[in-house]
RODO-2510 file (C-alpha; in nm, 4 decimals, decimal comma):
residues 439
     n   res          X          Y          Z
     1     x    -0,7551    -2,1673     1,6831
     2     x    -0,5883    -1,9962     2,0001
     3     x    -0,7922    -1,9635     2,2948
     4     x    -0,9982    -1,6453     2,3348
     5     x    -0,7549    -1,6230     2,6768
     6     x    -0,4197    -1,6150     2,4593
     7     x    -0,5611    -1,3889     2,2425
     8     x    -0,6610    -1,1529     2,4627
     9     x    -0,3159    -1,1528     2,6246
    10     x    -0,1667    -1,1313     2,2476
    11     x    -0,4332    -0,8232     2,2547
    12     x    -0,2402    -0,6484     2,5362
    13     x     0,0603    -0,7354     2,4624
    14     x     0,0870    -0,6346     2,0698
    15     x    -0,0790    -0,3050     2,1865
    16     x     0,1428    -0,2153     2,4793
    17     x     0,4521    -0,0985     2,2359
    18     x     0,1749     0,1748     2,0717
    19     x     0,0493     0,2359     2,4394
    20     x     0,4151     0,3318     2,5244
    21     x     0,4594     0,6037     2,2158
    22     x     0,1426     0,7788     2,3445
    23     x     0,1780     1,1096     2,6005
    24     x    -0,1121     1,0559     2,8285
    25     x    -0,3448     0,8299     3,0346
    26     x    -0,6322     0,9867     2,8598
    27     x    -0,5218     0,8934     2,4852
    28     x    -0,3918     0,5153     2,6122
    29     x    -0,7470     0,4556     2,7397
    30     x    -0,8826     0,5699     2,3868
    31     x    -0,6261     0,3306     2,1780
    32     x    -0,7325     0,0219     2,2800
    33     x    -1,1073     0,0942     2,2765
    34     x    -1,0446     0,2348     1,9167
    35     x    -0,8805    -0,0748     1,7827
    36     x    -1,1655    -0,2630     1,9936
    37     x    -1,4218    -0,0911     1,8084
    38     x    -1,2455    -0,1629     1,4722
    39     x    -1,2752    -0,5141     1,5508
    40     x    -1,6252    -0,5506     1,6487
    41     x    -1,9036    -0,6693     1,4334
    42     x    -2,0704    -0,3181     1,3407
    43     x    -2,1654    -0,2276     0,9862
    44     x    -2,0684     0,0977     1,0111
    45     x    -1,7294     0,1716     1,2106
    46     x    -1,7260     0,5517     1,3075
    47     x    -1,6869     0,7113     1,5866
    48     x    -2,0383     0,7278     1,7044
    49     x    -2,1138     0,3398     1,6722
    50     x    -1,7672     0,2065     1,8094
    51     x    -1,8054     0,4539     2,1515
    52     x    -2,1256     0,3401     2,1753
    53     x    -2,0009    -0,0261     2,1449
    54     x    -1,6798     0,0107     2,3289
    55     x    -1,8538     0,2148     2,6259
    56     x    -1,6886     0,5144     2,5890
    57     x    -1,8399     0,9030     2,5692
    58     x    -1,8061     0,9865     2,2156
    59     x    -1,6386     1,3325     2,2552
    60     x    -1,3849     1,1582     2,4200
    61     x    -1,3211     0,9285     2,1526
    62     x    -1,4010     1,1836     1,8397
    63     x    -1,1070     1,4158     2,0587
    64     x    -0,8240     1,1222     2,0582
    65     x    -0,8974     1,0824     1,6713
    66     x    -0,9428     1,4457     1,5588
    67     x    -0,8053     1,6776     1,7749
    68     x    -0,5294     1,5155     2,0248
    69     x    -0,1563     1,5589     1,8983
    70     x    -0,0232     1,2176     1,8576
    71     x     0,2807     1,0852     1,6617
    72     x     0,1695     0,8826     1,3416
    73     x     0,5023     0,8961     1,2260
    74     x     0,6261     0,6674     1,5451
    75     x     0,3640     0,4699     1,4869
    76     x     0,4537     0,3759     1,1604
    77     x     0,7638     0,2817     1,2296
    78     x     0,6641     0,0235     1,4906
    79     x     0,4253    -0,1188     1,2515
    80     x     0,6673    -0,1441     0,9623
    81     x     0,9184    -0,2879     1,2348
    82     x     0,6737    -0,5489     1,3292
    83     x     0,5900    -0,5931     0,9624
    84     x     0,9578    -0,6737     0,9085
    85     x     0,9477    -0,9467     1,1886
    86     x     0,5893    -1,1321     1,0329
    87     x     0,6935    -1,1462     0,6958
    88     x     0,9749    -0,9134     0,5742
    89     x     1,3155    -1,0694     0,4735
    90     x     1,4659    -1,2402     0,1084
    91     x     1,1369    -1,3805     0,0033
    92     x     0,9370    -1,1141     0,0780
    93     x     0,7690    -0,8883    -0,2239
    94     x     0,6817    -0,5043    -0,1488
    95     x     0,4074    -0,4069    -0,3277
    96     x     0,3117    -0,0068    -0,4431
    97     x    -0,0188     0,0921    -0,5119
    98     x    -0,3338     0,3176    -0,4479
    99     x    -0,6408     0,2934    -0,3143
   100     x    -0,9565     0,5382    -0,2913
   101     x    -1,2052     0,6424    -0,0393
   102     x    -1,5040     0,7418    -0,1833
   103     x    -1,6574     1,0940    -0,0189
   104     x    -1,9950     1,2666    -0,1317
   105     x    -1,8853     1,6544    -0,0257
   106     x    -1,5673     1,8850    -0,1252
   107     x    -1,4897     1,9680     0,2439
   108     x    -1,2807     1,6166     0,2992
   109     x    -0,8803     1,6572     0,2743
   110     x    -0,7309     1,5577    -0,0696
   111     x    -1,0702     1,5069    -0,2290
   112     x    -1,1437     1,5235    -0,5843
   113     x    -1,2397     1,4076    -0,8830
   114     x    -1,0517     1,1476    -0,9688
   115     x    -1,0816     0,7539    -1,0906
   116     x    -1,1977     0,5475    -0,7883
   117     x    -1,1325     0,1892    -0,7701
   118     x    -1,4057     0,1228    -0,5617
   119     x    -1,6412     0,2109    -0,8245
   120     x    -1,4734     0,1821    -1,1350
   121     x    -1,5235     0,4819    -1,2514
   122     x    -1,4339     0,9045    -1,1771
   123     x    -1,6096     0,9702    -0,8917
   124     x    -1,5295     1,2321    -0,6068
   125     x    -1,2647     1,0432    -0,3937
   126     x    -0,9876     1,0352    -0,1525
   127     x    -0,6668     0,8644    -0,2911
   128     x    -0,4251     0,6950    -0,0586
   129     x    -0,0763     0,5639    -0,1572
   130     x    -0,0700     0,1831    -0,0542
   131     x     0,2879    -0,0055     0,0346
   132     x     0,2262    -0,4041     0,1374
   133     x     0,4780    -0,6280     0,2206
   134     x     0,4067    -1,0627     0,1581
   135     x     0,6070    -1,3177     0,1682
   136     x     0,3486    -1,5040     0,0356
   137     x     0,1859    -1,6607     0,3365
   138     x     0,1045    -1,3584     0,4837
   139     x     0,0951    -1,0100     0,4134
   140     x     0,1221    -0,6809     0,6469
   141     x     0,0371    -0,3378     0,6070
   142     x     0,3728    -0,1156     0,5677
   143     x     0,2048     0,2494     0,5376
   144     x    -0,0536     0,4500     0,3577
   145     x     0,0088     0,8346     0,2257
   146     x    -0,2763     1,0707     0,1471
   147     x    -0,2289     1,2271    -0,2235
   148     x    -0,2691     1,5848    -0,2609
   149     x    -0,4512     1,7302    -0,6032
   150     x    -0,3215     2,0094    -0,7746
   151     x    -0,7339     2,1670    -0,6435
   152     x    -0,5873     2,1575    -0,3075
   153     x    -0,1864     2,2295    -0,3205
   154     x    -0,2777     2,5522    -0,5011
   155     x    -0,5525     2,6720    -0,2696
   156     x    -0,3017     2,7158     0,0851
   157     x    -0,6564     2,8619     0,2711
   158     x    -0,8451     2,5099     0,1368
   159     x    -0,5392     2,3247     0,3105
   160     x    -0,4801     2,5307     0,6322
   161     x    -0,8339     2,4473     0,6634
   162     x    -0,7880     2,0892     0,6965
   163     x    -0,5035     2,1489     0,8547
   164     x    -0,2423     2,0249     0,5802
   165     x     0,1261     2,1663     0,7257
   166     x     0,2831     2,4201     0,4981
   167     x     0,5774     2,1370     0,4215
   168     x     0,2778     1,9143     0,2902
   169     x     0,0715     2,1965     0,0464
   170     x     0,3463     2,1257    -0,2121
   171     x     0,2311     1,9248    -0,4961
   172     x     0,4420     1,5657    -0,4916
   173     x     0,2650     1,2944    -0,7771
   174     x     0,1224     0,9348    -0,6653
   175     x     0,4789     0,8362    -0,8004
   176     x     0,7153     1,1105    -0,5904
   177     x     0,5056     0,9808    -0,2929
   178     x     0,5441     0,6187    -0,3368
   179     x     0,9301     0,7006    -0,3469
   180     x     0,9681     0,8835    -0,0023
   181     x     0,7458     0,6229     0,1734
   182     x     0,9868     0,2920     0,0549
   183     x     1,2699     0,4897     0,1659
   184     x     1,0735     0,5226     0,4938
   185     x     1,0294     0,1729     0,5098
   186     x     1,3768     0,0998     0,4006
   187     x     1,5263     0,3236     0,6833
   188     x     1,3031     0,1304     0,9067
   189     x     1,4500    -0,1808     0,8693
   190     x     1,2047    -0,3371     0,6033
   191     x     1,4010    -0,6177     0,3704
   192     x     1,2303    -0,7513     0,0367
   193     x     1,3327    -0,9149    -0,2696
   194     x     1,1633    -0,7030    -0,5298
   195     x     0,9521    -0,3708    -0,5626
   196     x     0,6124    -0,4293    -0,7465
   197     x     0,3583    -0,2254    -0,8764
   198     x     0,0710    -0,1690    -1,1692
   199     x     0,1021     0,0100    -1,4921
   200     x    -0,0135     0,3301    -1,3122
   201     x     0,3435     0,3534    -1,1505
   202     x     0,5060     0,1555    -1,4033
   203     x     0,4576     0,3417    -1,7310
   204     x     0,6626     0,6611    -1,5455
   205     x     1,0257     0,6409    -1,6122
   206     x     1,1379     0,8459    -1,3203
   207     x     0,9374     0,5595    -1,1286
   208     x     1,1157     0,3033    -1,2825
   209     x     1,4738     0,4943    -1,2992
   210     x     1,3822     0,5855    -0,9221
   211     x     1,4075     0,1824    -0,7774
   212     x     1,6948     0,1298    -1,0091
   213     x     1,8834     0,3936    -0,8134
   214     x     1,8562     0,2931    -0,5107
   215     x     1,9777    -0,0929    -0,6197
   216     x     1,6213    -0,2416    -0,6289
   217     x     1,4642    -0,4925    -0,8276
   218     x     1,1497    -0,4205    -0,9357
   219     x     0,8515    -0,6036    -1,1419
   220     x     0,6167    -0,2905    -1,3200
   221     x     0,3181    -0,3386    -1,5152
   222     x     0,3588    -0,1038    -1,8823
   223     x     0,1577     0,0215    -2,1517
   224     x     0,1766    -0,1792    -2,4850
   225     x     0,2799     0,1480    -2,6666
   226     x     0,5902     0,1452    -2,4631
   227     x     0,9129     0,2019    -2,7120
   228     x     1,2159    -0,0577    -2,6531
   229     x     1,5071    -0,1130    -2,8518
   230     x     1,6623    -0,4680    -2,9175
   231     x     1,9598    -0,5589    -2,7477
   232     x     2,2116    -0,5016    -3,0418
   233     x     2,1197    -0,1540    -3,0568
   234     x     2,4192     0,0755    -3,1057
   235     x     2,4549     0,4488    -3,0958
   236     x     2,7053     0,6411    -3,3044
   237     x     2,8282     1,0106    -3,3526
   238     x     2,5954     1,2511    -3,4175
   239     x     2,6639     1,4392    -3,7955
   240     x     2,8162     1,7829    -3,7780
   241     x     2,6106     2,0702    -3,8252
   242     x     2,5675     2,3244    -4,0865
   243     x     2,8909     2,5331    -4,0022
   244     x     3,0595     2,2610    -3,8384
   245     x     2,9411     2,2708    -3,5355
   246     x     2,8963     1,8898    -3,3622
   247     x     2,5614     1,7494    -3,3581
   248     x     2,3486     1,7290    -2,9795
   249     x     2,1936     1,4027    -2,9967
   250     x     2,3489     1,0236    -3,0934
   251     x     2,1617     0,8419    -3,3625
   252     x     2,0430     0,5264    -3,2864
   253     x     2,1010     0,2028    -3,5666
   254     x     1,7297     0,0973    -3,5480
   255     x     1,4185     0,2662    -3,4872
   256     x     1,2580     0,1849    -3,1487
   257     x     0,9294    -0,0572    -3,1642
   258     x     0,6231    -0,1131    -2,9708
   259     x     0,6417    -0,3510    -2,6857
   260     x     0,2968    -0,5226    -2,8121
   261     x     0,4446    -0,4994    -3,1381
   262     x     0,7720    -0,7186    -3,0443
   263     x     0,5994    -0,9577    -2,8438
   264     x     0,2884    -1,0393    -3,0516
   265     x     0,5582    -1,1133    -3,3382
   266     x     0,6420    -1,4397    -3,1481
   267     x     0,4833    -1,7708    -3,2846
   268     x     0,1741    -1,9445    -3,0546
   269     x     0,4348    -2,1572    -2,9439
   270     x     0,7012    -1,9354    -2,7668
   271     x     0,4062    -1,8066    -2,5062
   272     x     0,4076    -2,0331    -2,2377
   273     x     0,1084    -2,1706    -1,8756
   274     x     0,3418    -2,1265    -1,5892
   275     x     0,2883    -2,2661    -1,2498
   276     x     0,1537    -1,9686    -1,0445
   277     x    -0,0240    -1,8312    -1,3756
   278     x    -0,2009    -2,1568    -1,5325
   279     x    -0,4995    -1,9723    -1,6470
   280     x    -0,2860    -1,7382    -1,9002
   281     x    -0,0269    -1,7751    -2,1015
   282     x     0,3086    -1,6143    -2,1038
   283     x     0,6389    -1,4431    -2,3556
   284     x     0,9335    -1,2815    -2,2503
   285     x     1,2016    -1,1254    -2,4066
   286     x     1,5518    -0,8782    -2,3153
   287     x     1,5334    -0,5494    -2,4462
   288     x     1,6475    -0,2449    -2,3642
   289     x     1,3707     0,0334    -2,2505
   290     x     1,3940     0,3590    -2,4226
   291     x     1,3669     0,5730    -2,1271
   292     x     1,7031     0,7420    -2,1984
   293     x     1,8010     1,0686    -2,2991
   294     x     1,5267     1,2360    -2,5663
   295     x     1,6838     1,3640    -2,8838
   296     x     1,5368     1,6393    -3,0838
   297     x     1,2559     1,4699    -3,2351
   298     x     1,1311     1,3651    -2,8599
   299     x     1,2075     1,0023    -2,9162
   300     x     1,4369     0,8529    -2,6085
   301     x     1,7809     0,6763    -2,6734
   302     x     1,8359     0,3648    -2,5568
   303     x     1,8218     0,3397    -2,1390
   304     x     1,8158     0,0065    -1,9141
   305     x     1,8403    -0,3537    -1,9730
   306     x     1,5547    -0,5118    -1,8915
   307     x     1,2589    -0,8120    -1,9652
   308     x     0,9718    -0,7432    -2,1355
   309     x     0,6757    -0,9805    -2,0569
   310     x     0,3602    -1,0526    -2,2256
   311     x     0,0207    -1,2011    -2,0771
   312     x    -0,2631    -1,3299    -2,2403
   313     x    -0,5532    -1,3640    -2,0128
   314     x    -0,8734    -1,5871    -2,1128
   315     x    -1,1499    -1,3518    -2,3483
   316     x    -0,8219    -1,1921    -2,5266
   317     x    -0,7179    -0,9609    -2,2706
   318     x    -0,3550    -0,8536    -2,3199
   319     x    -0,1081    -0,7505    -2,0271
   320     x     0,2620    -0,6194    -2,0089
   321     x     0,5368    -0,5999    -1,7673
   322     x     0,8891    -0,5091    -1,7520
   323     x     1,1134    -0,5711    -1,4458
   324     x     1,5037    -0,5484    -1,4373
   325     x     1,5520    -0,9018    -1,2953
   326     x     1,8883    -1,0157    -1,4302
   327     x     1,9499    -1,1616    -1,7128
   328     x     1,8564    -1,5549    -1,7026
   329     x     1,6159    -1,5364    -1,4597
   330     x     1,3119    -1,8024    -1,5804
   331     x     1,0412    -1,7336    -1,7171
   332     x     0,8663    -1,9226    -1,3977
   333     x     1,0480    -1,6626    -1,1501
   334     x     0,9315    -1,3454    -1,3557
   335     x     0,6015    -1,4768    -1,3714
   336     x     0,5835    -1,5575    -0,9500
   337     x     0,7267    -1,2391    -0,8807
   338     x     0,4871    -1,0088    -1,1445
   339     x     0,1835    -1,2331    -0,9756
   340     x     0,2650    -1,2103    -0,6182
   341     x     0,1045    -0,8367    -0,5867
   342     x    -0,2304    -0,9618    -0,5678
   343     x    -0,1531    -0,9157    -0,1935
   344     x    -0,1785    -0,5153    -0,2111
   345     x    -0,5465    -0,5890    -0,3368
   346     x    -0,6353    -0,8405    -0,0943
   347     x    -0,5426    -0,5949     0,1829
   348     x    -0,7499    -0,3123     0,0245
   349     x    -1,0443    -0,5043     0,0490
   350     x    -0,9886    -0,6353     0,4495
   351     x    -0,8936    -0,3082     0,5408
   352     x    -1,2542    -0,1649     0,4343
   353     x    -1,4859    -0,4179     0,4357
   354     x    -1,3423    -0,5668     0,7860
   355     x    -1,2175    -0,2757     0,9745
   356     x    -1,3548     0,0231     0,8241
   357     x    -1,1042     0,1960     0,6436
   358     x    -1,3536     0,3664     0,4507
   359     x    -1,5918     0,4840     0,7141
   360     x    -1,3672     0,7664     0,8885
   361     x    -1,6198     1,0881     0,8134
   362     x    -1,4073     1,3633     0,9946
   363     x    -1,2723     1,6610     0,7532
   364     x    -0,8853     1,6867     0,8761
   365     x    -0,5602     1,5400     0,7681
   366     x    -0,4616     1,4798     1,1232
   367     x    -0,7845     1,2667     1,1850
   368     x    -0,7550     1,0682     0,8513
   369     x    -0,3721     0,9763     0,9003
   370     x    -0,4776     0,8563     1,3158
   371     x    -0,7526     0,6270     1,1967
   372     x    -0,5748     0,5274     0,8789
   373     x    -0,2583     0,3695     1,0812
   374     x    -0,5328     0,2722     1,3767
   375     x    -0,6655     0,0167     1,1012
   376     x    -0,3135    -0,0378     0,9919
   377     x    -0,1904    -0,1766     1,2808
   378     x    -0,5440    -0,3626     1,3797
   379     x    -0,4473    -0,5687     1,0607
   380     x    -0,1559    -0,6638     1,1234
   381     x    -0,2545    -0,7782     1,4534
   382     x    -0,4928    -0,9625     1,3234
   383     x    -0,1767    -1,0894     1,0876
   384     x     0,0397    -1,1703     1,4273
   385     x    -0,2830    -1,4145     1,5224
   386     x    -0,3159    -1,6166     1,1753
   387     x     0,0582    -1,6641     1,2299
   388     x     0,1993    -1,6526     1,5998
   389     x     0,5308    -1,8533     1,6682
   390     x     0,5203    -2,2006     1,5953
   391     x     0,1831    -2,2422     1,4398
   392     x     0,2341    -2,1859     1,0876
   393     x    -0,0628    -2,3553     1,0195
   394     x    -0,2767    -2,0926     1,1806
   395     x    -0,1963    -1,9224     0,8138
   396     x    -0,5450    -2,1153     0,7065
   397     x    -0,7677    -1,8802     0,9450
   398     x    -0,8656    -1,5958     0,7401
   399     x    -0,8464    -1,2640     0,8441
   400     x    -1,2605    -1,2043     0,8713
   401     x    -1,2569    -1,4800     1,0532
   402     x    -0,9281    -1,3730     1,2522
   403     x    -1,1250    -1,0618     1,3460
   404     x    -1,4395    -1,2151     1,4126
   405     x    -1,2588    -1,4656     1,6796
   406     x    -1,0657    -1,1663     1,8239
   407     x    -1,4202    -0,9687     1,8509
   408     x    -1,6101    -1,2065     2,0605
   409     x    -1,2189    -1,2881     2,2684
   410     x    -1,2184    -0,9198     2,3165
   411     x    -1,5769    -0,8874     2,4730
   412     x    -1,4670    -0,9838     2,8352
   413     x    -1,1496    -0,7831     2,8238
   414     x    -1,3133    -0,4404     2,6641
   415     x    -1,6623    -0,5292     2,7644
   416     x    -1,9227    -0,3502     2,5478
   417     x    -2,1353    -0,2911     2,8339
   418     x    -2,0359    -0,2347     3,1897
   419     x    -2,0060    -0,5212     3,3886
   420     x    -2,1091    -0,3324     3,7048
   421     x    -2,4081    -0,1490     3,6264
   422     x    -2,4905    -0,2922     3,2443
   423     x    -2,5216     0,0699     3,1159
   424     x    -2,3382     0,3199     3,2962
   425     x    -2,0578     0,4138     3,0505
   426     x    -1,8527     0,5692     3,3560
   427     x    -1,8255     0,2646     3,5322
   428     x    -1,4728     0,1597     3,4995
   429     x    -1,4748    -0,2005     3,3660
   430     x    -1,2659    -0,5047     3,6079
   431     x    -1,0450    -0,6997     3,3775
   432     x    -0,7557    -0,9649     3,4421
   433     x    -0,5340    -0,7741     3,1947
   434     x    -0,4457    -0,4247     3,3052
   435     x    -0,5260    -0,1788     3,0307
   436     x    -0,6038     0,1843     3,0850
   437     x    -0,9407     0,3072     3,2198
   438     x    -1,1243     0,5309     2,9859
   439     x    -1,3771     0,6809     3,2468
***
């Protein structure tokens, strides 16, 4: 591993960019004892444990995160900039998903009733919209979005209380979201290969039609119920009227089927291990989605070319996907791709159980979004050390251990107790690397 000495210079130098977006001496002293505290080995990483740890007064602390006007917005950018450098480019996969904070009152911005991951069941919850970018070494946090219920954009008092703008009280779905934040990250600079994302994105077609617009590729999880036509589908004329007046809506020559329906009809041999997805096998077939136009019955016309895939998982478990990778692409590439966005989950998990995603316990949307991209950009720090320049290897550290290495590195730069006195949280602390003093 680096020496505790590099990292601690990596420390102050990844963090200077942030320190540079901030308005004040008072918050810089705060941002580096935040991410500090995120770091260190506490089981519960609030405010009152990490300014005990990181020897700072808590008001101070609870003031930087809940009450001091800071840009998240800038900081997002630099992250998804730095993001770009770590990982981004013609390999990389950007992954869409959601992930949920689990609260026990109603006071909490955004919360309700709603499934939680976490605990596998409805449960009263914040919901955050998830973007992760992987090149399949590494993987870095592009951006998380706070969804809004319908409980809360109707009730303007519930959201001025938490102090939800005006511009934000209007009700946008998981899917709207996740479509303003990658154009976000596009305008930033981000480059990928392919959008991906579950069947809780996938199965909407305004999702779907959504990437195609804006010229992406993109690799969706579906329902099995999901209508497609075959490819020699052909649409003719509607039949005049009674009174001679033309018909509204084309008639299709065959009767749209059941995506579980069209790919269980293929013999045990056509489904296929593939390297990357040994433990299941795999089918996959050109279609065309009906996602187009509805006629009267309801039923959509014909819309996009794309590949439906199959997956049978050991115990019988059936998946589907459809992506509009071009036409030819192997099975072996489809398969890679659709895989590749176990990364969003893996980040979920180091993002709470490392650096305390799901501990923040203030009310406020303004205090949420600072400690949400405060983690966000401790992890990818923690990214820059499993892979700094010219030691690809590093890749093999893990991130606990990452952050477990940087923790004890950390302890003579941010000292958890003062060096002078042992105690006195006013003492400013003597360091080689010149960060802000929070006294």
């Amino acid at each position: 591993m680096t020496t505790p000495r590099n990292w601690q210079r990596a420390f102050g130098g990844f963090l200077s960019a942030y320190l540079d977006l901030l308005d004040n001496g008072k918050q810089r002293a705060c941002l580096p004892r935040y991410v500090r505290g995120l770091l260190a080995p506490l089981e519960r990483k609030s405010i009152q444990p990490m300014a005990e740890h990181v020897c700072i007064p808590y008001q101070r602390l609870h003031h930087f995160l809940n009450v001091s006007a800071w840009d998240t917005g800038a900081f997002e950018v630099l992250l998804r900039q730095q993001a770009q450098q770590l990982c981004g480019g013609k390999n990389a996969v950007l992954v869409i998903d959601d992930t949920a904070l689990p609260k026990s009152g109603e006071a909490s911005v955004g919360v309700t009733h709603q499934y939680c991951g976490a605990l596998g069941k409805i449960a009263n919850c914040q919901s955050l919209i998830t973007l992760t970018l992987s090149d399949g070494r590494l993987f870095a946090p592009l951006g998380m979005r706070l969804f809004l219920p319908t409980s809360w954009t109707q009730d303007p008092e519930r959201c001025g209380q938490a102090g939800v703008p005006a511009e934000r009280q209007q009700y946008k779905s998981k899917s709207e979201i996740a479509l303003e934040e990658l154009d976000r990250v596009r305008e930033a600079g981000v480059t990928f290969k392919v959008v991906l994302a579950d069947a809780g994105y996938g199965i909407g077609k305004a999702f779907r039609q959504g990437l195609t617009q804006r010229g992406l590729t993109w690799a969706v999880g579906i329902v099995g119920i999901q209508k497609v036509f075959s490819l020699q589908v052909t649409l003719t004329d509607p039949p005049q009227q009674t009174g001679g007046r033309p018909g509204k809506h084309a008639l299709t020559s065959e009767t749209a089927r059941a995506v579980k329906d069209v790919l269980h009809g293929f013999p045990p041999y056509r489904w296929h291990t593939v390297k990357g997805g040994k433990t299941s096998r795999w089918v996959a077939m050109r279609v065309r989605i009906a996602d187009g136009v509805p006629n009267k019955r309801g039923l959509h016309l014909p819309g996009e070319e794309v590949w439906i895939i199959g997956e049978k998982r050991r115990g019988g478990v059936v998946k589907y996907y459809a992506t509009n990778h071009p036409a030819g692409t192997p099975l072996t590439h489809l398969v890679r791709d659709i895989k590749a966005r176990w990364a969003c989950e893996i980040l979920h998990l180091q993002c709470k159980e490392e650096l305390g995603l799901d501990h923040f316990e203030g009310r406020s949307l303004q205090g949420l979004e600072h400690h949400v991209v405060l983690v966000l950009l401790t992890l990818l720090f923690l990214q820059t050390l499993r892979s700094p320049r010219g030691e690809r290897s590093q890749q093999d550290v893990t991130v606990p251990q990452a952050r477990r290495a940087a923790s004890h590195a950390l302890e003579t730069l941010l000292p958890a107790r003062c060096p002078h006195c042992g105690e006195h949280i006013r003492c400013p602390p003597r360091s080689s690397v010149n960060l802000p003093n929070a006294a």
